[in-house]
N, C-alpha and C positions, 0 to 999 in steps of 0.2 A: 400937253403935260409939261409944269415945268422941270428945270432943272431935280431942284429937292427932292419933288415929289418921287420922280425916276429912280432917285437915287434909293431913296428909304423902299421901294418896290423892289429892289435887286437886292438888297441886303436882310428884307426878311424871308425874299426865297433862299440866299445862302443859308441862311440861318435853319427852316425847316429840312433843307437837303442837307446839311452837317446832323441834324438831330434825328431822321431816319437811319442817316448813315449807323450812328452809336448807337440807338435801337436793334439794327439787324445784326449790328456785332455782338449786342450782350444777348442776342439769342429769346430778343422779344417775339412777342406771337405774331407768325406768318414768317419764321424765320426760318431758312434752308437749311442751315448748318446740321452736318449727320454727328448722331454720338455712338461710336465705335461701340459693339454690344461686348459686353462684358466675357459670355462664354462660360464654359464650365469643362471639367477636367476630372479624368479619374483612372485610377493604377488598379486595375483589375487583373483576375486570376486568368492565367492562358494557358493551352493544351499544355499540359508534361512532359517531361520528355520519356525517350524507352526507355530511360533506367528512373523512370519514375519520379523527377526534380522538378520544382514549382516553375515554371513560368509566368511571366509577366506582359500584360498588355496593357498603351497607354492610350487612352481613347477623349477624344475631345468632342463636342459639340454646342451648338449657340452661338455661334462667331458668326459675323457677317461672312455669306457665300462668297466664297473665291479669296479671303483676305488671307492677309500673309501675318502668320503666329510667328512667335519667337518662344520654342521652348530650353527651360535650363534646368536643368539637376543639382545644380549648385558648383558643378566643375566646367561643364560642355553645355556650349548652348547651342541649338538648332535653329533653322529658320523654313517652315514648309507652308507651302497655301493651304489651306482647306478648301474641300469639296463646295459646290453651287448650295447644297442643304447644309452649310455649315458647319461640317463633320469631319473627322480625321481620327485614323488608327495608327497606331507605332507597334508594328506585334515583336515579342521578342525582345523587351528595353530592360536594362538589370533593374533591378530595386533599389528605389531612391526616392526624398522627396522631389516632386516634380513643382514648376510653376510657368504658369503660362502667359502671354500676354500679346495683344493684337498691335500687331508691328505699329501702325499709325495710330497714338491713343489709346486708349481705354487699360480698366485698370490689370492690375496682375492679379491672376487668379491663382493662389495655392490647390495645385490637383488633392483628394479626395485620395486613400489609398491601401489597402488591405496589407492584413498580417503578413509577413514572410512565412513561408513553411520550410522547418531543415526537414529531408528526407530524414523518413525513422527510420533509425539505430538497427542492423540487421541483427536476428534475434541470431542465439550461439547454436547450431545444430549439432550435435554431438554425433550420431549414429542414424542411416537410413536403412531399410532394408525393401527388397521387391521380392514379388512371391507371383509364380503363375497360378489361377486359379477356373478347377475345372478338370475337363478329362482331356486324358494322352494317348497317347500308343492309338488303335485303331479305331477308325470312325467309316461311317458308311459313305461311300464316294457319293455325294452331295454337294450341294452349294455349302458352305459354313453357314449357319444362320441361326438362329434364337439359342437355344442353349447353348449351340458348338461354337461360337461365336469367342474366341480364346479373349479371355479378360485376366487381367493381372492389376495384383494389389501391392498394400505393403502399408511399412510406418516409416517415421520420421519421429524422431527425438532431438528438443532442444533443451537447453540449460537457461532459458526462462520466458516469460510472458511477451508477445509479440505477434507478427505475422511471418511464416514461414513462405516461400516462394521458394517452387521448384517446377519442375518440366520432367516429361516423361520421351524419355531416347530410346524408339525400338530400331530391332537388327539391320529394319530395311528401308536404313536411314533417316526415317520421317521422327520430326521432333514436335512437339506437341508445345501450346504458347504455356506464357508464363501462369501457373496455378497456385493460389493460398493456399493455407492450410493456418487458421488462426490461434494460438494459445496462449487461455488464462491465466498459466502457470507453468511451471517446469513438468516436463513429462513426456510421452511417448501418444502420439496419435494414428489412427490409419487413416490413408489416405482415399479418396473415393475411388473406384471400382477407372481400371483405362480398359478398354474395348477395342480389341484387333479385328474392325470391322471388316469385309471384302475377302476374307479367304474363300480359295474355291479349288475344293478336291474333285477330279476326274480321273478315271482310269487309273492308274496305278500311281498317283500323286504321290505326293511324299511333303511335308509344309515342314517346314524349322523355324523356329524365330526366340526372340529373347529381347527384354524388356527392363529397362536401368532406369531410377530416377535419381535425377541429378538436382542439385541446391543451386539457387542462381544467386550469386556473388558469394560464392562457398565452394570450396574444392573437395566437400563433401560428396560420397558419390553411391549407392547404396551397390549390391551385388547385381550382376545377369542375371533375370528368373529366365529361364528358357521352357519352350516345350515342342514338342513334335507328335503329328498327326499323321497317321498313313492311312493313305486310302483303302478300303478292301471293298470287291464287290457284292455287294447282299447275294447269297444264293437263292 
């Protein structure tokens, strides 16, 4: 071969090795290069709290497995990996817009994000009362049970339209969870039937007890209904 020829052979391989090279860089076909996925984001509703206030949870998924996100709220920003299935939760995050974005590449995603809820406004209760209902004084020494079974009522009165919550507090310390009582308007309602389930007269028993309902976030508090049972033997 001579000289020339040599030459012109070495310079059209550089030639095609320079032009694969800029092919595989602009991401021509049969080209490696990975494109960071996009991902998706969203500010959903989370458990409440016990006095009843919105929580928040911030939940991610579609990101490539195991990569590392960068999230910001527009003041703080965070930096967590996501899960092998490309997922992540923040439970518990205040309310904010959110924006997400896969640390290496790809674009920013504005998270997705529901209403805020203010706890409602505690309605105004003016007046509660408790009342025992049923019979007193002597009972045949028995288990308590169906009718004797001591139940206690009552009303609540509030000064306008809302949900009322309250708890029923008997003598022998057990407090019962928190219960509605809903109103359309200002007024006086009764409250459903509480049941002092588990008495049990024997021999010359004697049972006392007394029953209070109490307003939760209200120092409202209605009267003791009390009553007492005494055991007598059937002749």
């Amino acid at each position: 071969m001579n000289r020339h020829l040599r030459f012109a052979c070495l310079a059209s391989l550089t030639v095609s090795v320079l032009a694969l090279g800029s092919a595989g860089a602009l991401g021509a076909p049969g080209s490696t290069t990975a494109v960071p996925a996009a991902g998706a984001c969203a500010l959903v509703k989370g458990t409440p709290t016990a006095d009843n206030k919105p929580t928040f949870d911030l939940k991610l998924s579609g990101f490539g497995g195991g990569a590392r996100v960068i999230i910001s709220d527009g003041t703080h920003r965070q930096e967590v990996r996501v899960a092998s299935n490309g997922k992540f939760v923040d439970d518990d995050v205040k309310f904010a817009t959110y924006q997400v974005k896969q640390k290496h590449g790809g674009a920013t995603v504005k998270c997705t994000s529901v209403a805020k809820e203010e706890p409602a406004k505690p309605v105004d209760v003016t007046a509660a009362t408790a009342r025992y209902l049923g019979k007193t004084g002597d009972v045949p020494c028995i288990i308590v049970s169906g009718g004797l079974v001591p139940a206690f009522g009552g009303t609540i009165t509030a000064a306008g339209p809302g949900t009322v919550k309250y708890r029923w507090v008997r003598s022998d310390g057990s407090v019962s969870g928190v219960l509605p009582l809903t109103f359309t308007e200002a007024g006086t309602k009764d409250v459903p039937l509480m049941r002092w389930e588990g008495v049990a007269l024997q021999g010359t028993d004697k049972f006392s007890g007394s029953a209070q309902i109490t307003i939760v976030g209200d120092d409202t508090k209605s009267n003791r209904a009390e009553v007492t049972l005494n055991c007598v033997i059937p002749k």
